[in-house]
N, CA, C and O of each residue as an XYZ file, in Angstrom:
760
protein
N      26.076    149.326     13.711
C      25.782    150.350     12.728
C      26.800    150.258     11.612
O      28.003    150.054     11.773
N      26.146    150.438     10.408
C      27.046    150.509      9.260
C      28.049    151.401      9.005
O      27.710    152.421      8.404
N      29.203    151.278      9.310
C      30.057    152.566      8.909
C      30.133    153.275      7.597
O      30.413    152.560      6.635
N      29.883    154.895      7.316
C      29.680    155.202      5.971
C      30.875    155.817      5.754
O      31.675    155.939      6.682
N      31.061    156.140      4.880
C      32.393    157.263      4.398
C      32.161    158.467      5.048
O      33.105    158.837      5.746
N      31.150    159.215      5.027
C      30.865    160.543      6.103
C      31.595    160.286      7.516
O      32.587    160.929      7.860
N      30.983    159.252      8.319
C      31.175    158.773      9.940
C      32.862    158.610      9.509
O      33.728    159.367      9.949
N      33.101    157.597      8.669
C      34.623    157.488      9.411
C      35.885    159.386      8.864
O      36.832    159.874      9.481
N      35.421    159.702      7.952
C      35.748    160.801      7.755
C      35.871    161.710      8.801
O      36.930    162.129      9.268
N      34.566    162.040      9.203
C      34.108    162.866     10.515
C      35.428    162.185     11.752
O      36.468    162.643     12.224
N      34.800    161.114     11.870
C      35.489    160.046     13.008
C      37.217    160.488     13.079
O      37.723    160.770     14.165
N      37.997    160.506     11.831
C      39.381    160.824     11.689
C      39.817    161.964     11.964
O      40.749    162.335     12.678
N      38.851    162.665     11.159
C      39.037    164.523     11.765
C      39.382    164.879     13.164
O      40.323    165.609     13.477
N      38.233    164.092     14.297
C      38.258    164.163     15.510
C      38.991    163.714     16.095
O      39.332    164.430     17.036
N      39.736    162.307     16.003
C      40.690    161.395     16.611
C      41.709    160.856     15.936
O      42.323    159.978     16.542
N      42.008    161.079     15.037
C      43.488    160.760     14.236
C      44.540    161.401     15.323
O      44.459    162.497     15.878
N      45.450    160.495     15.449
C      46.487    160.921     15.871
C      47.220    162.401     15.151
O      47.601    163.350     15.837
N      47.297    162.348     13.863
C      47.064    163.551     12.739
C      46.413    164.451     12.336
O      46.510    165.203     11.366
N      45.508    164.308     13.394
C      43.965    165.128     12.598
C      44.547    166.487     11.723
O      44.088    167.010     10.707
N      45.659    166.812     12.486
C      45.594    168.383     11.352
C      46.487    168.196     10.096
O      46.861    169.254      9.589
N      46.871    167.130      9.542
C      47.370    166.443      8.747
C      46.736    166.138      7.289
O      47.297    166.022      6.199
N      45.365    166.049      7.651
C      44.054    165.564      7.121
C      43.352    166.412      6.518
O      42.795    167.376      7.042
N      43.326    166.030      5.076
C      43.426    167.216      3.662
C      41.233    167.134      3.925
O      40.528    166.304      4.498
N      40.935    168.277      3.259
C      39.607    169.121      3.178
C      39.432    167.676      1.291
O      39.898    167.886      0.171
N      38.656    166.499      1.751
C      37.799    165.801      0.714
C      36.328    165.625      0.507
O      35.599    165.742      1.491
N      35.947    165.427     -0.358
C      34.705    164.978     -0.188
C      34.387    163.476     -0.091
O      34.359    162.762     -1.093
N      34.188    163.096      0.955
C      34.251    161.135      0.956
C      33.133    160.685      0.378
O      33.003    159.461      0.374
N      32.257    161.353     -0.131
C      31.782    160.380     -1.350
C      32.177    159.923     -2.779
O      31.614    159.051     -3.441
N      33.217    160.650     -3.121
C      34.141    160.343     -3.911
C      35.156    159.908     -3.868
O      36.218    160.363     -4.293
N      34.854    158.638     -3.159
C      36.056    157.507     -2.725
C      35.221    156.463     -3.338
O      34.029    156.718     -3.515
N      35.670    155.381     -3.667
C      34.990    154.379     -4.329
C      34.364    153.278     -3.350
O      33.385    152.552     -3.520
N      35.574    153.428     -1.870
C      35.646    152.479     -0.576
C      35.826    153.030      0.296
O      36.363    154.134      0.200
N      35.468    152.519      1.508
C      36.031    152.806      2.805
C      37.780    152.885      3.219
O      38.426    153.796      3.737
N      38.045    152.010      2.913
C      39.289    151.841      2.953
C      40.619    152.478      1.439
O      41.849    152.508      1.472
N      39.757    152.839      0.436
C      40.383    154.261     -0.605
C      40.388    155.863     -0.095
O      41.218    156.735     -0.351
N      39.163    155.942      0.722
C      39.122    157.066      1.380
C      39.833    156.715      3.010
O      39.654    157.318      4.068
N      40.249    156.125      2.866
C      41.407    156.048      4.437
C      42.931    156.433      4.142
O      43.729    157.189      4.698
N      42.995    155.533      2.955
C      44.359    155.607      2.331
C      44.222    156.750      1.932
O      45.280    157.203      2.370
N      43.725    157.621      1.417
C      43.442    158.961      0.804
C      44.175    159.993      1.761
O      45.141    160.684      1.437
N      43.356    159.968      3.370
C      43.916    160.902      3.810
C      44.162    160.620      4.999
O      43.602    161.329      5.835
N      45.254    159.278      5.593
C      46.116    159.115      6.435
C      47.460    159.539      6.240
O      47.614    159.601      5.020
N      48.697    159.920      6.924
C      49.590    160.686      6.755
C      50.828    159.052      6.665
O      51.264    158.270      7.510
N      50.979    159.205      5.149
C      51.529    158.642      4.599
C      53.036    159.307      4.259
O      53.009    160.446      3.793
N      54.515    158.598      4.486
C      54.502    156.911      4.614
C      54.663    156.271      6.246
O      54.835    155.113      6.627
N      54.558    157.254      6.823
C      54.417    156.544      8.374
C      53.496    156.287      8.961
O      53.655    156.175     10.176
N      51.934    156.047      8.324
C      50.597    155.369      8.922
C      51.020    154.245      8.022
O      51.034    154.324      6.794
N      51.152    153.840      8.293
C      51.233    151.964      7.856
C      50.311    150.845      8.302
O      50.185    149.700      7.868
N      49.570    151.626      9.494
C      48.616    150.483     10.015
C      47.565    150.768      9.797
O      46.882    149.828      9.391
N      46.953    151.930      9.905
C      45.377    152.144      9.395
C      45.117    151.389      8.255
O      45.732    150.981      7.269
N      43.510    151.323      8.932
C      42.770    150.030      7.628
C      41.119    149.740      8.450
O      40.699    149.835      9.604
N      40.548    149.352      7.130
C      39.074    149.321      7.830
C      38.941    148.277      7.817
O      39.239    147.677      6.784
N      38.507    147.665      8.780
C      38.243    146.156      9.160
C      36.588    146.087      9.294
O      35.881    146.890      9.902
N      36.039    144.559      8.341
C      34.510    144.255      8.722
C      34.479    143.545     10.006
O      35.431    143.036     10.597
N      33.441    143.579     10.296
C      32.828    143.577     11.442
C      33.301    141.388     11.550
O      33.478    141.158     12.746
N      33.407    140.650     11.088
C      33.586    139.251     10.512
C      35.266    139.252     11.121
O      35.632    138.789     12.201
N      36.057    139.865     10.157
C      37.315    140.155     10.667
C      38.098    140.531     11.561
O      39.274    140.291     11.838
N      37.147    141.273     12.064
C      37.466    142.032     13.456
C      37.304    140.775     14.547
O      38.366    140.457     15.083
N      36.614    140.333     14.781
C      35.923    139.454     15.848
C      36.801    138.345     15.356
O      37.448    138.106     16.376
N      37.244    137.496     14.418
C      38.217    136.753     14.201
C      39.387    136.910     14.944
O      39.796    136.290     15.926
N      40.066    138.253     14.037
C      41.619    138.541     14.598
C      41.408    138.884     16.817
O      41.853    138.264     17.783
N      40.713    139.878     16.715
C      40.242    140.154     18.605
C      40.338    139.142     19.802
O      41.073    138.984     20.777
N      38.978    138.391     19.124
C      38.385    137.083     19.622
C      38.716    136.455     20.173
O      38.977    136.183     21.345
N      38.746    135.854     18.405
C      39.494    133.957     18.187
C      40.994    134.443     17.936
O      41.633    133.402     18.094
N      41.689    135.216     17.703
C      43.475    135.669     17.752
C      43.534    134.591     16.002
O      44.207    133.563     16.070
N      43.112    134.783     15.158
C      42.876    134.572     13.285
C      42.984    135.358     12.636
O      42.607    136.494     12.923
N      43.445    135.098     11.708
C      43.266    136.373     10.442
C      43.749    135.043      9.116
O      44.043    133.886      9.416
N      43.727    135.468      8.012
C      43.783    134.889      7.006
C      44.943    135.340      6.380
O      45.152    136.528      6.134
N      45.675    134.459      6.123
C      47.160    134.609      5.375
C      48.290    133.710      5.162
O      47.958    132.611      4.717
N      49.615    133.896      5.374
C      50.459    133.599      4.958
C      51.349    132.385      6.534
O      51.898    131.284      6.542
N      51.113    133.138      7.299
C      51.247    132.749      8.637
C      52.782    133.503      8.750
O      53.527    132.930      9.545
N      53.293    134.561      8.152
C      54.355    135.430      8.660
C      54.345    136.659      8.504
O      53.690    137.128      7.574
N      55.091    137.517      9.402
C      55.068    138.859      8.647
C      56.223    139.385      7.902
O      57.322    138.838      7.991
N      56.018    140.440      7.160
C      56.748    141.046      6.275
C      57.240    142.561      7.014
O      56.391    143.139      7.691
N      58.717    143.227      6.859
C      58.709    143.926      7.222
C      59.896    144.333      6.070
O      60.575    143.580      5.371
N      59.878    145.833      6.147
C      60.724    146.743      5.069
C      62.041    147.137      6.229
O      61.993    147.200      7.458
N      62.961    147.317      5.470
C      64.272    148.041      5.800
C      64.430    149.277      5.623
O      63.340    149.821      5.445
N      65.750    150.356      5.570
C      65.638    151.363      5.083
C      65.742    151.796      3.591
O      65.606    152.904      3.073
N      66.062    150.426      2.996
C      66.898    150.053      1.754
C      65.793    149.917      0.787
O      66.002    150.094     -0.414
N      64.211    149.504      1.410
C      63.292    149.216      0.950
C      63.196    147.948      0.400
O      62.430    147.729     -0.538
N      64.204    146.718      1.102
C      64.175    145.349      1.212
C      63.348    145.050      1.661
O      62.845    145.922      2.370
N      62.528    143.558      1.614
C      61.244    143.190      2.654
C      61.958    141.500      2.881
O      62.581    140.604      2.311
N      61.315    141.905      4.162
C      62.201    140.667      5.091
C      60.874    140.111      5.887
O      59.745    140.541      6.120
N      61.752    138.720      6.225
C      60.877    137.936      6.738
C      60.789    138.351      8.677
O      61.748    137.875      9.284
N      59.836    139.093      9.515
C      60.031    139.712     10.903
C      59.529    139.110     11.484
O      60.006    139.142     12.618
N      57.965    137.864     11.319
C      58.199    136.560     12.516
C      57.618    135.325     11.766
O      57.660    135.554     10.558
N      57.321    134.633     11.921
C      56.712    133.597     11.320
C      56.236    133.001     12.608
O      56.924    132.850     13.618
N      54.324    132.515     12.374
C      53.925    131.941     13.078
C      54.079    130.765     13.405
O      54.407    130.113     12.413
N      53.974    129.886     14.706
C      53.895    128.730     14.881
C      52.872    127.816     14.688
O      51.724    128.003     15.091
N      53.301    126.688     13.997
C      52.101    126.067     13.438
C      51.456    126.058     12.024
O      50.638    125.254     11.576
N      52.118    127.335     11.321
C      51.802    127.388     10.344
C      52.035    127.006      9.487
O      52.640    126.014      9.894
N      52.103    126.896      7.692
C      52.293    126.311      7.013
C      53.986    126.848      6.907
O      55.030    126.201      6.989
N      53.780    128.023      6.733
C      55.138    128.968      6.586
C      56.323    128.074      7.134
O      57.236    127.556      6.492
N      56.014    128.023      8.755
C      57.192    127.262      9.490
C      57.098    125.718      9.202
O      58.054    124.986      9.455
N      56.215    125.358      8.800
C      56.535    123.787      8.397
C      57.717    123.556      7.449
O      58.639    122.742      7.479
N      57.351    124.654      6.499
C      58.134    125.226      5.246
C      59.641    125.282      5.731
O      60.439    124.801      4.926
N      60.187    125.803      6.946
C      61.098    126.183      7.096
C      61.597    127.623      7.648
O      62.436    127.852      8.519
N      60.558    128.832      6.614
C      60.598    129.969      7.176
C      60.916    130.548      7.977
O      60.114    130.379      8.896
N      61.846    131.359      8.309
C      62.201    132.032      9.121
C      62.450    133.162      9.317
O      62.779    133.736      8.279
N      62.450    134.088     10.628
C      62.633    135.356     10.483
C      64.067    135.349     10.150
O      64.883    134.528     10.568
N      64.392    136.725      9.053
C      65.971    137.225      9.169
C      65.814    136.862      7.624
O      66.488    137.548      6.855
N      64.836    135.658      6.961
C      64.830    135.699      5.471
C      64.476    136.496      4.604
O      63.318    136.889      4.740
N      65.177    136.998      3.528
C      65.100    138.214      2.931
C      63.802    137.728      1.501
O      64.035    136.857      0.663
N      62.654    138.458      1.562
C      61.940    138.036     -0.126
C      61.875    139.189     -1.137
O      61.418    140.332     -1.161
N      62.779    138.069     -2.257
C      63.186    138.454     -3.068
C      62.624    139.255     -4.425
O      63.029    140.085     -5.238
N      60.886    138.110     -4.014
C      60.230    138.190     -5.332
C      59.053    137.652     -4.694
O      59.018    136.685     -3.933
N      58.056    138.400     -5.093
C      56.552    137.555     -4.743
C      55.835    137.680     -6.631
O      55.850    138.639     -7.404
N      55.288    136.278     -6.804
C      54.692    136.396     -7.862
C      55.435    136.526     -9.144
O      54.936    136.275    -10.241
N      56.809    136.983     -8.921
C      57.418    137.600     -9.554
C      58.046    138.539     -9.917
O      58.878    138.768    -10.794
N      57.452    139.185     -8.977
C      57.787    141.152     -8.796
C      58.406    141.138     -7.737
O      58.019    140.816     -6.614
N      60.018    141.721     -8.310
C      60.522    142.589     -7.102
C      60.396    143.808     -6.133
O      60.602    144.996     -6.380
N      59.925    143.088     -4.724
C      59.498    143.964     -3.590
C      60.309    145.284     -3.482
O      61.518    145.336     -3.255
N      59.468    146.362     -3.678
C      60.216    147.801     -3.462
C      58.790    148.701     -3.100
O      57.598    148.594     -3.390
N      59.762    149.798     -2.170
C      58.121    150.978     -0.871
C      57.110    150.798     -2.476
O      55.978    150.342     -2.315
N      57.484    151.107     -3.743
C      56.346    151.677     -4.559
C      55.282    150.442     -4.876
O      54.321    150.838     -5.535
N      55.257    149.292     -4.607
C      54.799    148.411     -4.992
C      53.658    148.233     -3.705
O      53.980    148.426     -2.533
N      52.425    147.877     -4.085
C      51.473    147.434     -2.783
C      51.499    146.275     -2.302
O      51.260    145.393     -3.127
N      51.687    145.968     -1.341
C      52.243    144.180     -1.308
C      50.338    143.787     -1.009
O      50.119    142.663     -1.460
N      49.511    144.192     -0.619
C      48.024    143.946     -0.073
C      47.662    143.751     -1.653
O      47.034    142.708     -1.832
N      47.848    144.322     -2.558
C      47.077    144.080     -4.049
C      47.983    142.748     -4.444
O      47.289    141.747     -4.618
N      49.626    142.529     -4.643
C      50.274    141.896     -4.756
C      49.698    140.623     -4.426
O      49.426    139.718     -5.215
N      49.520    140.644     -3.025
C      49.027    139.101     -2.411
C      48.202    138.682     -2.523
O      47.951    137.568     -2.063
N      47.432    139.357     -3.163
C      45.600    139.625     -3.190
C      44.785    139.067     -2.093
O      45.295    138.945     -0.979
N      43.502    138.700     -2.323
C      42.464    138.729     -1.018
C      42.867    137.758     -0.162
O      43.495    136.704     -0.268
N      42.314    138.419      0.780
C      42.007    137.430      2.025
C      41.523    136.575      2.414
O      41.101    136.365      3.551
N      41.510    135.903      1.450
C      40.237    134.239      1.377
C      41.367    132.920      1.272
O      42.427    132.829      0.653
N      40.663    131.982      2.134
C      41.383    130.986      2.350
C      42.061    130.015      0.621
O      41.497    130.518     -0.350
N      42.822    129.131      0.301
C      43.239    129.510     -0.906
C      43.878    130.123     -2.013
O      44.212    129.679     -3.112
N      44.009    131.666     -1.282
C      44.782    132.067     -2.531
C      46.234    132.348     -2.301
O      46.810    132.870     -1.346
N      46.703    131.828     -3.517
C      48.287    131.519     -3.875
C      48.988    132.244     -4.390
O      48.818    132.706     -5.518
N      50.289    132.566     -3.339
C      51.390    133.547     -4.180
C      52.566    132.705     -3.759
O      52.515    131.864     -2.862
N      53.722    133.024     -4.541
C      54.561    132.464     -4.854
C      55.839    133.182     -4.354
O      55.944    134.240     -4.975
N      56.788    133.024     -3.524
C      57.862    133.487     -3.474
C      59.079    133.106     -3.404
O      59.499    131.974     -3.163
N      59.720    134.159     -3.639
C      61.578    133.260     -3.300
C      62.179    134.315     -2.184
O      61.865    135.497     -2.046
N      62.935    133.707     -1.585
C      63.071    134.159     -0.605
C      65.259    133.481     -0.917
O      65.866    132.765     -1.714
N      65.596    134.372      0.375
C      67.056    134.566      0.611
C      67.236    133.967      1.771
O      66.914    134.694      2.711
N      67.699    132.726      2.132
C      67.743    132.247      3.933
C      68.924    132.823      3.769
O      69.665    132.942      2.793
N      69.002    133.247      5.151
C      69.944    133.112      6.339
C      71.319    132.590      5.575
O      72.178    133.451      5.385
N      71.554    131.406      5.180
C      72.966    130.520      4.831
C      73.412    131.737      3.142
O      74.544    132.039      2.764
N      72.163    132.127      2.544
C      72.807    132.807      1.389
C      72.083    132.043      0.376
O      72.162    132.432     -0.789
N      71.304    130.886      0.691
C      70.731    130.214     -0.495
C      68.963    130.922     -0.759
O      68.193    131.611     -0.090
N      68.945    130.232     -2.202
C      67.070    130.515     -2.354
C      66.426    129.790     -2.468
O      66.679    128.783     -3.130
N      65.069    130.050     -1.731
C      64.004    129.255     -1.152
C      63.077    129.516     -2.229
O      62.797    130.712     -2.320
N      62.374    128.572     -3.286
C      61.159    129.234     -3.610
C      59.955    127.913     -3.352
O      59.988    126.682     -3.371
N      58.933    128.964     -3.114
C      57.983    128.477     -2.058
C      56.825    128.871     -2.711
O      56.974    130.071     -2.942
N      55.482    128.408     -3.237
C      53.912    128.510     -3.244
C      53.298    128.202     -2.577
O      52.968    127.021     -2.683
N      52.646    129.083     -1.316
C      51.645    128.979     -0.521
C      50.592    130.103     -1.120
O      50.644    131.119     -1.812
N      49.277    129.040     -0.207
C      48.219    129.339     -0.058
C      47.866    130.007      1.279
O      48.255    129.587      2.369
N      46.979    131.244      1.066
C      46.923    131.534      2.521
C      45.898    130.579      3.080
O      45.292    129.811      2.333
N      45.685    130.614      4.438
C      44.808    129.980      5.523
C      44.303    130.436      6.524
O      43.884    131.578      6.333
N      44.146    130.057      7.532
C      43.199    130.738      8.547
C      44.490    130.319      9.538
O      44.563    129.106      9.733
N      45.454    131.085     10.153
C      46.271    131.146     10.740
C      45.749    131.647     12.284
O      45.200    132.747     12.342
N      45.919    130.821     13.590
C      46.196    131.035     14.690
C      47.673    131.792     14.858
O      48.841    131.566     14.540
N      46.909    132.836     15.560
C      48.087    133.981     15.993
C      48.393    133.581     17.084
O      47.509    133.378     17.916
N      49.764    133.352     17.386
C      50.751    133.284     18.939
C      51.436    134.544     18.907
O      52.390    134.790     18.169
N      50.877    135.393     19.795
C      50.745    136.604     20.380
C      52.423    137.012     21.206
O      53.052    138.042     20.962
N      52.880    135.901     22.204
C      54.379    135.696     21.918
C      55.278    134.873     21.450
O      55.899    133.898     21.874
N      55.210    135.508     20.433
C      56.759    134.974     19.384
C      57.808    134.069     20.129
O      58.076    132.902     19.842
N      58.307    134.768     21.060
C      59.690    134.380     21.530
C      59.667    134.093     23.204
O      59.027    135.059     23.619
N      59.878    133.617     23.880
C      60.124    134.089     25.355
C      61.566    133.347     25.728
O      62.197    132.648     24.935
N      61.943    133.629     27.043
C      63.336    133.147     27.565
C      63.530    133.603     28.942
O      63.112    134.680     29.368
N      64.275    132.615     29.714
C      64.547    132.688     30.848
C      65.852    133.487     30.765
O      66.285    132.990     29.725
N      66.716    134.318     31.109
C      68.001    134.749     30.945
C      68.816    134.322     32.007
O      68.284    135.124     32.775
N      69.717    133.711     32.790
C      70.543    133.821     33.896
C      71.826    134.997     33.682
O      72.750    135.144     32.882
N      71.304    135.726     34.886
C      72.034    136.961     35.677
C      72.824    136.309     36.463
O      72.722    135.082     36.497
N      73.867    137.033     37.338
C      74.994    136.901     37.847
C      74.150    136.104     39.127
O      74.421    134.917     39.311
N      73.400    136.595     39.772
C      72.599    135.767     41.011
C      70.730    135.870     40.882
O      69.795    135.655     41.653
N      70.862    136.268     39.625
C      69.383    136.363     39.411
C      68.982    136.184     37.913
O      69.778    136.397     36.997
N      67.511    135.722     37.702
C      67.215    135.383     36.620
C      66.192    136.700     35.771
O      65.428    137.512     36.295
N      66.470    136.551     34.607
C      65.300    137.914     33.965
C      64.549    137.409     32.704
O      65.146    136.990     31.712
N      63.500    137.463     32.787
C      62.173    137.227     31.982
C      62.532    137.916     30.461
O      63.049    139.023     30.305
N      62.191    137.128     29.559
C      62.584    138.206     28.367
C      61.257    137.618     27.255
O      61.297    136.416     26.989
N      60.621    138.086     26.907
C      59.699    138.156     25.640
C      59.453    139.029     24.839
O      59.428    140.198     25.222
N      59.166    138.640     23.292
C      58.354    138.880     22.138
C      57.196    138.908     22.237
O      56.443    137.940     22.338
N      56.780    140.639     22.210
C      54.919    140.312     22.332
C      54.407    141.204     21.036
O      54.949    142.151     20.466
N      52.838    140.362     20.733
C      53.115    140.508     19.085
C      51.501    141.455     18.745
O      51.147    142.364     17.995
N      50.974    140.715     19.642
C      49.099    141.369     19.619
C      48.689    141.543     20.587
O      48.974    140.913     21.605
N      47.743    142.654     20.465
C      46.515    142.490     22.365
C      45.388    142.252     21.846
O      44.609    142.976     21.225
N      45.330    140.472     22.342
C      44.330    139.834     21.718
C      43.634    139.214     22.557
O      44.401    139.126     23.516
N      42.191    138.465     22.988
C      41.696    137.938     23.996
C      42.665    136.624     23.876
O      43.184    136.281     24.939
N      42.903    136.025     22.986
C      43.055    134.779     23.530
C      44.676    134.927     23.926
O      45.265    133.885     24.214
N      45.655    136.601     23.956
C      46.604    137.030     24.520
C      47.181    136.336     25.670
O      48.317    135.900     25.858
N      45.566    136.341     26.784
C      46.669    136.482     28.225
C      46.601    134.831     28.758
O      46.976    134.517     29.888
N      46.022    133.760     27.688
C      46.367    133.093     28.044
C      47.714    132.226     27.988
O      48.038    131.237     28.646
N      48.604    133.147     26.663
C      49.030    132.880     26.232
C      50.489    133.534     27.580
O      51.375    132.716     27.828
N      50.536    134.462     28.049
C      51.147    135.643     28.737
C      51.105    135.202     30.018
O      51.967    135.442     30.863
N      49.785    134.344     30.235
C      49.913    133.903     31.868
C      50.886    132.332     31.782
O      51.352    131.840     32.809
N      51.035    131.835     30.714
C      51.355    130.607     30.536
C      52.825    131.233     30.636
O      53.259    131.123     31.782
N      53.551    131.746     29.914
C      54.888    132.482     29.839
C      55.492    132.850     30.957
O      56.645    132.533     31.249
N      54.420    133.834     31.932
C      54.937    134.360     33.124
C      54.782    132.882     34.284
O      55.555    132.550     35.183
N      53.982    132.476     34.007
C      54.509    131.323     35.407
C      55.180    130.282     35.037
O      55.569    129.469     35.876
């Protein structure tokens, strides 16, 4: 079924973690699904709400895909944006990329909360190119033009055996709950 602006409206009222948060609109005077989300999710700590098509969904779920950059971005308190994992395999890490790298500039514009980094980067189609510089780790700058792609998600980032005084302890980075997750999770644990 087609989701309309009424249903997911209705839908938020009832099950938002916020529901009483959630201002009295009329959602036909949203232009989108996803303008009338941003409208009245409880902003700046919903950061993840977003309407996903039905194409996208079954990609990222599924097949563990999405279209992008092959890293993520994460803010400080400072309203710095930093580099928080970079996928394997991707173009990103071929690049070098790494988490702990600070970006400086996408496109040109310095990253700060007021800026939308989703308009910034623009769509989600395989192809499109933004440009950044980035701060490694050593203190030097990286500048880099990628294209996004159709990125395979590795669900854990990190794992490690630890040795204890007479015993050993399991330690992982877990990133999505995705189908192609536990194959990834059963491979780790044994």
């Amino acid at each position: 079924t087609k989701l309309t602006k009424s249903t997911l409206y209705s839908v938020m009222k009832d099950w938002y973690l916020s529901y009483d948060t959630i201002p009295d609109v009329n959602p036909d005077e949203y232009a989108s699904l996803q303008s009338l989300l941003d409208a009245i999710t409880l902003k700046p700590l919903d950061r993840w709400s977003e309407v996903m098509g039905t194409e996208d969904y079954y990609r990222l779920y599924d097949r563990g895909e999405y279209i992008g950059h092959g890293f993520g971005l994460v803010d400080d308190a400072e309203g710095q944006l930093w580099v928080g994992f970079v996928y394997e395999g991707s173009t990103a890490e071929s690049n070098g990329i790494a988490r702990g790298w600070q970006v400086t500039a996408i496109n040109g514009v310095t990253p700060s909360p007021e800026i939308d980094l989703d308009t910034l980067l623009g769509d989600d189609l395989e192809g499109v190119e933004n440009t950044f510089r980035f701060l490694n780790r050593q203190g030097g700058t990286v500048n880099l033009t990628l294209a996004k792609e159709i990125i395979q998600i590795n669900s854990v980032l990190y794992s490690d055996i630890i040795e204890l005084e007479e015993s050993k302890a399991g330690y992982l980075v877990y990133q999505h709950f995705l189908i192609p997750s536990m194959d990834e999770l059963d491979s780790v644990f044994a």
